[in-house]
KEFIMI-383427 format. One record per residue (C-alpha): residue number from 1; residue in one letter; x, y, z. Coordinates in Angstrom, 1 decimal, padded with zeros to 4 digits. Example, Ala and Ser with C-alpha at 12.3 -4.5 7.8 and 13.67 -1.06 7.14 Angstrom:
BEGIN
num,residu,u,v,w
1,A,012.3,-004.5,007.8
2,S,013.7,-001.1,007.1
REM end
This chain:
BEGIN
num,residu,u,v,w
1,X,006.7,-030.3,-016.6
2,X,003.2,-030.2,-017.2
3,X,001.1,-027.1,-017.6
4,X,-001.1,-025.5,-015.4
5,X,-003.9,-023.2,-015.8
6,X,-003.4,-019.7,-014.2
7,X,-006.7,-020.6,-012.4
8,X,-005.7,-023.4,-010.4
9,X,-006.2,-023.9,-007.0
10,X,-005.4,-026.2,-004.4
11,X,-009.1,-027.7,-003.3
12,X,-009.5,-030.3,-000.8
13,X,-012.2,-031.5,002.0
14,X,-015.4,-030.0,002.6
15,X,-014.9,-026.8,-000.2
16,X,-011.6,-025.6,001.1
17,X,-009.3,-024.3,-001.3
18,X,-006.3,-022.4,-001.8
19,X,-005.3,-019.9,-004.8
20,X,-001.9,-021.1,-006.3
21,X,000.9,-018.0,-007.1
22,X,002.5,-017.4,-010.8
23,X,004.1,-020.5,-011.8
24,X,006.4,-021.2,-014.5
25,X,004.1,-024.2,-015.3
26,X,001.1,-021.4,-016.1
27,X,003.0,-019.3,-018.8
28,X,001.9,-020.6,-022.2
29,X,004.3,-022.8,-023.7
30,X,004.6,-020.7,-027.2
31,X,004.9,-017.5,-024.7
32,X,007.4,-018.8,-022.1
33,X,009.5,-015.3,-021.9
34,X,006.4,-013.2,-021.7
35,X,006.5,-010.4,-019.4
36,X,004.4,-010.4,-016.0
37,X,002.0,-007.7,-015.6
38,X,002.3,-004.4,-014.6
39,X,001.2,-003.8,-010.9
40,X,000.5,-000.6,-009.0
41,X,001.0,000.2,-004.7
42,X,-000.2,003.4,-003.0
43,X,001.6,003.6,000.8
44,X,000.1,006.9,002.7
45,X,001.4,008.1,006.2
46,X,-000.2,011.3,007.7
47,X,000.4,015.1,008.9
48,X,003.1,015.7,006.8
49,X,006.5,016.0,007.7
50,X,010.0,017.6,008.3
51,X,011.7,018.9,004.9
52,X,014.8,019.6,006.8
53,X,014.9,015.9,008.4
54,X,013.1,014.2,004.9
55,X,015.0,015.9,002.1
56,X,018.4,014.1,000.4
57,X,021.3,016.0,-000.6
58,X,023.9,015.8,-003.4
59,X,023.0,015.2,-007.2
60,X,020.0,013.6,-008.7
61,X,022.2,010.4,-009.4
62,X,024.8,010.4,-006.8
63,X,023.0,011.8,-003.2
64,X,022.7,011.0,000.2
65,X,019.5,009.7,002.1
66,X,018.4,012.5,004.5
67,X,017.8,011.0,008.5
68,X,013.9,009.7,007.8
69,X,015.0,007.9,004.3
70,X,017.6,006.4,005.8
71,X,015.5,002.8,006.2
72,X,015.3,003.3,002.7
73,X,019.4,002.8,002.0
74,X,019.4,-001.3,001.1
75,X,017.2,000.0,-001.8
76,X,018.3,003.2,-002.9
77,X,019.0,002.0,-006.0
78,X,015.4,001.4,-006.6
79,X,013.8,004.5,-005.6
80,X,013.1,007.7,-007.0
81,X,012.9,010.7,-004.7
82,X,010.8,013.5,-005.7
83,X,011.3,017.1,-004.3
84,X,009.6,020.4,-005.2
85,X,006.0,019.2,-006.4
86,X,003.0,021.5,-004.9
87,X,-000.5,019.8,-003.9
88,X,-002.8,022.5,-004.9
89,X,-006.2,022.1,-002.8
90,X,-009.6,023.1,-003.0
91,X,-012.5,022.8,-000.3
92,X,-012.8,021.9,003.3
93,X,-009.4,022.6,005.9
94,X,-005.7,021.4,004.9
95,X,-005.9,018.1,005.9
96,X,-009.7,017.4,004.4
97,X,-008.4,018.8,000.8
98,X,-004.6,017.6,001.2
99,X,-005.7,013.5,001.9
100,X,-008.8,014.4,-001.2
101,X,-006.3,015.7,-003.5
102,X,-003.4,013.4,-002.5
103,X,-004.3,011.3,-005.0
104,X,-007.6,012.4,-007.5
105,X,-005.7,016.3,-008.4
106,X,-008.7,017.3,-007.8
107,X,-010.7,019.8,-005.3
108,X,-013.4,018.6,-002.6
109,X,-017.2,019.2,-003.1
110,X,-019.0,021.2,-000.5
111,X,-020.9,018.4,002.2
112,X,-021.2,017.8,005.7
113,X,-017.4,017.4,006.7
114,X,-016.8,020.9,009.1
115,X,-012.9,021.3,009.2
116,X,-011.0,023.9,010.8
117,X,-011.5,027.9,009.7
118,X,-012.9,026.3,006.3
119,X,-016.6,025.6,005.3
120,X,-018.1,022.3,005.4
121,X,-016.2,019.6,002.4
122,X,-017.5,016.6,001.2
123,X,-015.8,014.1,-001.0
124,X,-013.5,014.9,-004.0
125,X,-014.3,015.7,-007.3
126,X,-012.5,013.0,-009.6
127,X,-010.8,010.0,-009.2
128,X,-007.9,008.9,-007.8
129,X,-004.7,007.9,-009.5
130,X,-005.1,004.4,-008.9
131,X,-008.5,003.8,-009.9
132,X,-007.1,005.5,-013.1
133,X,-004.8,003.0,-013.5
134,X,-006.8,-000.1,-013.0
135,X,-010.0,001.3,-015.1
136,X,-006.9,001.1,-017.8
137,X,-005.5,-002.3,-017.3
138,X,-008.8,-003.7,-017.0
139,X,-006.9,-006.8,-015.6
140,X,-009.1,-009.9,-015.7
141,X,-008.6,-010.6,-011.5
142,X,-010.9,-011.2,-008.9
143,X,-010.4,-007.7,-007.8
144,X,-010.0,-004.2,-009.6
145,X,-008.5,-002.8,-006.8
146,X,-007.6,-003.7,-003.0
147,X,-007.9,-001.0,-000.4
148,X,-006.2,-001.7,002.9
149,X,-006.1,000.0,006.0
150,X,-005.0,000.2,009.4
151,X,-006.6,002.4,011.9
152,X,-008.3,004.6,009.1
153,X,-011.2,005.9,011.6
154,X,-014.3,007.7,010.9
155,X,-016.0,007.5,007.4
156,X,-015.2,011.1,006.9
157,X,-013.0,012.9,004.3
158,X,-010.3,012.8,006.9
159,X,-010.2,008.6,006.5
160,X,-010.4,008.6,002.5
161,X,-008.2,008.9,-000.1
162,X,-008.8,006.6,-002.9
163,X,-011.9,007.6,-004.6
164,X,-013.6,005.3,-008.2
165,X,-015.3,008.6,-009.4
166,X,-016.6,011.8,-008.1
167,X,-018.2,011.5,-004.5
168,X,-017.2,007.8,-004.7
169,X,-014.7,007.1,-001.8
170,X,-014.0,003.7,-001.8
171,X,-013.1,002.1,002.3
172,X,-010.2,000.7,002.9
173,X,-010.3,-002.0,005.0
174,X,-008.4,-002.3,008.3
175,X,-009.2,-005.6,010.2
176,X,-006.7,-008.5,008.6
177,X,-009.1,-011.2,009.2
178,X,-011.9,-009.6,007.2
179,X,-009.0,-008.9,004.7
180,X,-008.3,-013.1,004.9
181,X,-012.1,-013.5,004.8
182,X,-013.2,-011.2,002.1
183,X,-010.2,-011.6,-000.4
184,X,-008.7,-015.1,000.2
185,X,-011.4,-016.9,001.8
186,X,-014.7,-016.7,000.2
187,X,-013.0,-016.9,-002.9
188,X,-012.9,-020.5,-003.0
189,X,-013.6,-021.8,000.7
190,X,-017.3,-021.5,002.2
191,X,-016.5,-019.3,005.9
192,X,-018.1,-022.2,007.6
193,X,-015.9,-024.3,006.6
194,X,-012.5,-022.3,007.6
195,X,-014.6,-021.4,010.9
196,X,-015.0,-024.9,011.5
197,X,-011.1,-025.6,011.0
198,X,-010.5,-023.1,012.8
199,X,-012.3,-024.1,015.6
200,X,-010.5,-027.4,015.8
201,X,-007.0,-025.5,015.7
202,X,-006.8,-027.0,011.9
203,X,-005.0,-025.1,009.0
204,X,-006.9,-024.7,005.9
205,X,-003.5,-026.2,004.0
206,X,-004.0,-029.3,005.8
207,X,-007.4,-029.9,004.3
208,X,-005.5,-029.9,000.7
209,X,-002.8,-032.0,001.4
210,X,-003.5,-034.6,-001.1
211,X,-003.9,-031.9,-003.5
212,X,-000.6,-030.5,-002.9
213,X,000.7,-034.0,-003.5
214,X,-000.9,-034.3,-006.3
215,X,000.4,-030.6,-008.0
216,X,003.2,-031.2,-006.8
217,X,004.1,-034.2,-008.7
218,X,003.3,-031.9,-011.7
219,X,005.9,-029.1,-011.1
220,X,009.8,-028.4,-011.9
221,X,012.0,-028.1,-009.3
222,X,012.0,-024.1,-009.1
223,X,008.0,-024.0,-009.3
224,X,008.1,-026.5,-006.3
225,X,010.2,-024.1,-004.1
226,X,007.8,-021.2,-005.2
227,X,004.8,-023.4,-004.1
228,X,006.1,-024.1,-000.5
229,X,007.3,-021.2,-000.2
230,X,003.7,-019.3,-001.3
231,X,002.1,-022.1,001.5
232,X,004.9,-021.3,003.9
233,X,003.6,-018.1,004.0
234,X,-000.3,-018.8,004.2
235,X,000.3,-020.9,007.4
236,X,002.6,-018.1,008.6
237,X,-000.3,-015.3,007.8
238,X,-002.7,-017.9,009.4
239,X,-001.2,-018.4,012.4
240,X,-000.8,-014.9,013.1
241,X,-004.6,-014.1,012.2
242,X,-005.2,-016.7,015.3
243,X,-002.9,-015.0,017.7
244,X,-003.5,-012.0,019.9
245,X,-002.0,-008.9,018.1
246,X,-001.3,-007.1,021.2
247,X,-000.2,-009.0,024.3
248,X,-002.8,-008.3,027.2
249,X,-005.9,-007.5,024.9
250,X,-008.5,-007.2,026.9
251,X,-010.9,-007.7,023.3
252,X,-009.1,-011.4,022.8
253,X,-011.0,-012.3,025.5
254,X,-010.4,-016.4,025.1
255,X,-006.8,-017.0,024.4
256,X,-007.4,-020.8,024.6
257,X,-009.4,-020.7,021.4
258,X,-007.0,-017.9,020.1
259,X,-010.1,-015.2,019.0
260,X,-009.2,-012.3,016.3
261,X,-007.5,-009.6,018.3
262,X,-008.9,-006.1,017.8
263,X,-007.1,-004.8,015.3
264,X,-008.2,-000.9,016.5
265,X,-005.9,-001.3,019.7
266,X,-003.1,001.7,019.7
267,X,-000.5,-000.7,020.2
268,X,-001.6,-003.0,017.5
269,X,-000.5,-000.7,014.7
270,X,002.7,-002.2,013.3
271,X,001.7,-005.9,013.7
272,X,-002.0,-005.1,011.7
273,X,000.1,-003.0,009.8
274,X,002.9,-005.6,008.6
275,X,000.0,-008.5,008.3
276,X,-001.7,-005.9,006.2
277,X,001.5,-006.0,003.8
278,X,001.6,-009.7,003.6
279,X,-001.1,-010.2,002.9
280,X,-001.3,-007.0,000.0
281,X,002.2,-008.8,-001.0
282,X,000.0,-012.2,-001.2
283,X,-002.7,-011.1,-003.0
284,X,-000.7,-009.7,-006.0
285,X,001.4,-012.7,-005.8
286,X,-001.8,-014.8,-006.4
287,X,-003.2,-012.2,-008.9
288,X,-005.9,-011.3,-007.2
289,X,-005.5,-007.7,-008.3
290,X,-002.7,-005.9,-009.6
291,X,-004.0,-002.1,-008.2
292,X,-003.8,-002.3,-004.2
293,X,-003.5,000.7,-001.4
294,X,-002.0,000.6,001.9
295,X,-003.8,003.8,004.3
296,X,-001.7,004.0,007.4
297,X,-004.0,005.6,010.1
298,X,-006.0,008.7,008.5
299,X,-005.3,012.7,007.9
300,X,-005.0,014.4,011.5
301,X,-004.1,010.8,013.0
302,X,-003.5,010.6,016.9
303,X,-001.3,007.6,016.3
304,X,000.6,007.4,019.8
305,X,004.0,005.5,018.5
306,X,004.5,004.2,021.9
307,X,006.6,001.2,020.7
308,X,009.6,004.3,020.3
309,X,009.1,005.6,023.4
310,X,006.8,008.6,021.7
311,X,003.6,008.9,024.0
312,X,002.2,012.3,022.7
313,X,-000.5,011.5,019.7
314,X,001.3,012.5,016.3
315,X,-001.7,014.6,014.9
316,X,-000.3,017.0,018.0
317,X,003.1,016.5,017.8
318,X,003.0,017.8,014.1
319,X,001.7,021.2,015.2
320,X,004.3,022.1,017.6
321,X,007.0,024.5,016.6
322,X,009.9,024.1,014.6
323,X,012.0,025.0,017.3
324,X,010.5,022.4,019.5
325,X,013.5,019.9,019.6
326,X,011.4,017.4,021.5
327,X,008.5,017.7,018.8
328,X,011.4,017.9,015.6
329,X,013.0,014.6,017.4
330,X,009.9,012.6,017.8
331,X,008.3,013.5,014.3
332,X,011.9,012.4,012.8
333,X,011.0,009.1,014.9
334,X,007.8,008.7,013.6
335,X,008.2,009.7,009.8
336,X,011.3,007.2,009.8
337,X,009.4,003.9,010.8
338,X,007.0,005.1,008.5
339,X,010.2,004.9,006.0
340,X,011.4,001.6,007.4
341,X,007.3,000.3,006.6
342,X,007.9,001.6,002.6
343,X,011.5,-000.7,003.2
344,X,010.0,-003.7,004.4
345,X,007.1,-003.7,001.8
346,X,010.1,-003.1,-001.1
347,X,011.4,-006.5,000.8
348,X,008.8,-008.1,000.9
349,X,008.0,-007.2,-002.9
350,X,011.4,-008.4,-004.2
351,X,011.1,-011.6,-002.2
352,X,008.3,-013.3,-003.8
353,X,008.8,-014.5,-007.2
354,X,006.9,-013.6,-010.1
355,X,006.4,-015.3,-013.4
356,X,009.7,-016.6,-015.3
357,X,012.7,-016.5,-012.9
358,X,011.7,-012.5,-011.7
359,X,010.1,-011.2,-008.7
360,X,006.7,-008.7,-007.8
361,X,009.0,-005.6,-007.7
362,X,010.6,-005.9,-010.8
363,X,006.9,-004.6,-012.7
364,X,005.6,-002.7,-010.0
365,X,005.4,000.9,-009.2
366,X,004.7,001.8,-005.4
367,X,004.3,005.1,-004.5
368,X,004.4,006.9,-000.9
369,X,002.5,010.2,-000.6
370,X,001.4,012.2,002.1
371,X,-001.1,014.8,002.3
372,X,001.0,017.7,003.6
373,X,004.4,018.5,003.4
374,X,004.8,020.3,006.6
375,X,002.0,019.7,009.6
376,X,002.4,022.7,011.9
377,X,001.4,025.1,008.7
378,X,-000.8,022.6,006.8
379,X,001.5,023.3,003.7
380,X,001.6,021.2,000.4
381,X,004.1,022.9,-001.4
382,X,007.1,020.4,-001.6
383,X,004.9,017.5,-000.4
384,X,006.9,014.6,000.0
385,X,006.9,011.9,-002.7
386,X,008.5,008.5,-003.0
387,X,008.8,006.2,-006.0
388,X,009.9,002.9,-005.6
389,X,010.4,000.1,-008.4
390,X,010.2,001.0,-012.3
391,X,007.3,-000.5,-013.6
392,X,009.1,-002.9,-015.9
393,X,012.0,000.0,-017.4
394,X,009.4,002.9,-017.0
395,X,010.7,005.0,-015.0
396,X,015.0,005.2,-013.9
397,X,015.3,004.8,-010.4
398,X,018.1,005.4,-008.4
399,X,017.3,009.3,-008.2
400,X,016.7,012.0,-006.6
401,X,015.0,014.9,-008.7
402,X,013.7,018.2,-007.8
403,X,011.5,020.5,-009.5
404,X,012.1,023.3,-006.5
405,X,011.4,026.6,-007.8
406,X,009.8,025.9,-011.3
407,X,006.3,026.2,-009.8
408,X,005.0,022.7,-011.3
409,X,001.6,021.0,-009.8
410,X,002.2,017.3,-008.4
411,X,-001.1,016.5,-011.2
412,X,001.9,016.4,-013.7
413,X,003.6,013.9,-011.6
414,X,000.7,012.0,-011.6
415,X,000.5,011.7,-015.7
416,X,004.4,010.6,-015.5
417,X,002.9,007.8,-013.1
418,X,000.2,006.8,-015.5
419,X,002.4,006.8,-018.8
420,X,005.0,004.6,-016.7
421,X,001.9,002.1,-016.4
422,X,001.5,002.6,-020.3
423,X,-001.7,004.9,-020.2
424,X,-001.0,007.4,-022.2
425,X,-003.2,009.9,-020.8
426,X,-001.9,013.7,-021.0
427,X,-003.5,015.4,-017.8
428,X,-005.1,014.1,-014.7
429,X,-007.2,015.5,-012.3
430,X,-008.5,019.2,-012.3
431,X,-007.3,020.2,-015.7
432,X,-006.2,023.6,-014.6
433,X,-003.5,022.5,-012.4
434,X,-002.3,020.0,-014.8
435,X,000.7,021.1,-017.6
436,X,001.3,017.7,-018.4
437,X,003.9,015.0,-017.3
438,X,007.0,015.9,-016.0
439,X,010.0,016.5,-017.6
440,X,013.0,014.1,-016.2
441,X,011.0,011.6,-014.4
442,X,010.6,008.7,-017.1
REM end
C-alpha cells in the first residue's frame, strides 16, 4: 500500500476537487498506531426543560434513562449525565444571560439587546468553551472552528452562543448549501464550476472519476471501503442540497432545475437540521476542523414541532404551568426529539471511521447544553447537561452523576471539559464562580 499525504484530494476537470477522509495509507509509516486527534461537538436546544420528565434515576453507574433520554438508550454506555450544576448569570433577561453564559461562564456586557424586566445586554464577557479548546489545540485545519445552525434568527444575544473573545460572537451558519459552499467547496473547487455541474444535473464526483481510479489503485482493501463509503456520502449530501427540503415550498420555485430550498421554512427544521449533522460529521471526517457547534433554533425559539402533531410555538409552550398536562406532554415531545437529534449525531459519529481501524466518536467529546433548566421560571439551577463520548479515555462514561445540593457552578464543569481535551487550565470563565474542576467527572 502506498502512502498518501493527509492533504490529498481527489481533483479532476475544470478545478473540481474533493477532500479525501483519514486513511490508513496517510498515517506515517514509523507512526502507524498513532492516535487520532482529539475532537470537540457543542449540541444546544432551547427554553429549558422538564427536570421531572429529563432526570434519570438509580445509581451513578447502574440507572435508568428518564422519558426525554430515552432516544439516548442504544448509547447509554457512552454518555455521562450530569445533574445538579447551576448556570450563574449576569446582564440582560434569563434567556439573553442563560444562552451568553451557556458556554463562556461568563456575564453579558450592557448593549442594545432590551430583554424582559432587565436592562438592555450586549454580548458576553469571555469566551466560550469551545473557542477555549481550539485556541489550545491549535490544529493545523482549514478551520479553527465550525459554527452551524438551523433557524438561529436575529443577530441578537438571543441567536449567539459561541463567542472567540469578549464582544466577539461568532454566527453560526444555518443554510446547508452555504455550509457545502463555504466549507467543502471553495476549498478546492472554484463555485463556478460546481454551479456549472450543477446546472447540468452533474455530480461534482463525477468530474474526478479518473482520479478515484487512479487513488484507488493505491489503497488496501479497508482504506477502499472508507473511500466509497466517504463518496457515498458526498453524492448522498449532494443530492439532498439539490432537492426541496420541504415538499410544496413555495421559495423552490423551479423544481425542474431542483433550486436550494429555503432552509428558514418551519417545517424544514429536522431535514436542515440532520443535513447540518452530515455534513458537521463530514467535515471532521475530512479534518477540516476538529472544534464544531450545532445551534438548534435560538434562546426564546418559536419552533412549531408540527411534524409531532405540536402546533403551539415552543418558546410558549415552555411558560405554561407545570400543571398544564397538555403543555408538560408537548414539551416532553419536543425535548425528546431533541434527545433522539444528540442519538443520531452519536450514530452518525461512531459510523464513520477514523484513522487506524477506529471511528470519530472514539476521540471526541460532544456536549448538549441548554440555557435554562426550567422555561416557565427562567431557572438555571440544575441546567441540564449531557456528555457523550470520552475524549480518547478522558472522561468514564456510562454515568449518571449529580452534584444536587453541594451548591457547585457549571464553570467547574467546564474545566473538567477542558482537562478531558488535555488543557490543563484550572478555572474558566468569570473567576468568581469558578472553584475548579469537578470532583467525579474524569
Amino acid at each position: 500500500m502506498k502512502r498518501l499525504s493527509r492533504r490529498t484530494i481527489l481533483r479532476g476537470a475544470a478545478g473540481a476537487a474533493i477532500a479525501l477522509p483519514w486513511l490508513e495509507a496517510m498515517w506515517p509509516r514509523k507512526a502507524q498506531a498513532a492516535t487520532p486527534p482529539k475532537r470537540f461537538i457543542v449540541m444546544f436546544s432551547p427554553n429549558g426543560t422538564l427536570p421531572g420528565q429529563w432526570t434519570p434515576t438509580g445509581t451513578e453507574t447502574s440507572f435508568t434513562l428518564s422519558p426525554i433520554l430515552t432516544p439516548l438508550a442504544p448509547h447509554q454506555s457512552d454518555i455521562v449525565v450530569v445533574e445538579g450544576l447551576l448556570q450563574e448569570g449576569g446582564g440582560g433577561d434569563g434567556h439573553q444571560n442563560g444562552i451568553g453564559g451557556m458556554l463562556t461562564g461568563s456575564p453579558l456586557n450592557p448593549g442594545p439587546f432590551a430583554g424582559v424586566g432587565a436592562p438592555p445586554a450586549g454580548w458576553a464577557t469571555g469566551p466560550s468553551i469551545d473557542q477555549r479548546i481550539s485556541q489550545a489545540l491549535a490544529a493545523p485545519t482549514p478551520f479553527q472552528s465550525l459554527e452551524l445552525g438551523v433557524q438561529v434568527g436575529s443577530a441578537d444575544n438571543w441567536g449567539r452562543m459561541i463567542y472567540q473573545a469578549a464582544n466577539q460572537p461568532l454566527p453560526p451558519t444555518d443554510d446547508p448549501a452555504q455550509v457545502y459552499a463555504t466549507v467543502f467547496s471553495d476549498l478546492h473547487t472554484d463555485p463556478a464550476v460546481l454551479a456549472h455541474l450543477r446546472t447540468r444535473h452533474k455530480s461534482i464526483l463525477d468530474a474526478v472519476g479518473g482520479e478515484y481510479t487512479r487513488i484507488g489503485k493505491q489503497l488496501g482493501s479497508a482504506d477502499k471501503q472508507r473511500l466509497d463509503a466517504h463518496l457515498a456520502a458526498v453524492r448522498e449530501i449532494e443530492t439532498r442540497l439539490t432537492t426541496s427540503l420541504v415538499d410544496n415550498n413555495a421559495a423552490c420555485h423551479d423544481p425542474t432545475v431542483k433550486s436550494f430550498a429555503t432552509p428558514h421554512a418551519n417545517d424544514s427544521f429536522p431535514a436542515v437540521g440532520a443535513l447540518q449533522m452530515d455534513l458537521l460529521t463530514m467535515a471532521l471526517a475530512c479534518d477540516l476542523t476538529r472544534v464544531a457547534s450545532l445551534q438548534w433554533s435560538r434562546s426564546v425559539s418559536q419552533v412549531r414541532f408540527t411534524w409531532l402533531g405540536v402546533p403551539e410555538g415552543h418558546h410558549d409552550l415552555s411558560h405554561r404551568s407545570d400543571g398544564d398536562t397538555d403543555a408538560v406532554t408537548k414539551l416532553t415531545q419536543i425535548n425528546t426529539w431533541y434527545a433522539q437529534q444528540m442519538a443520531d449525531l452519536i450514530a452518525r459519529l461512531k459510523n464513520t471511521p477514523d484513522g487506524a481501524g477506529g471511528t470519530l466518536f472514539d476521540n471526541t467529546l460532544l456536549l448538549w447544553s441548554n440555557e435554562l433548566a426550567k422555561g416557565n421560571t427562567h431557572s438555571r439551577q440544575d441546567a441540564p447537561y449531557v456528555l457523550a463520548g470520552n475524549a480518547g479515555g478522558g472522561i468514564r462514561t456510562g454515568r449518571f452523576v449529580s452534584y444536587e445540593g453541594q451548591g457547585l457552578p457549571h464553570n467547574n464543569m467546564m474545566v473538567s471539559l477542558l482537562n478531558a481535551m488535555d488543557i490543563p487550565d484550572t478555572t474558566f470563565g468569570k473567576k468568581e464562580w469558578c472553584t475548579g474542576p469537578l470532583t467525579g467527572l474524569l
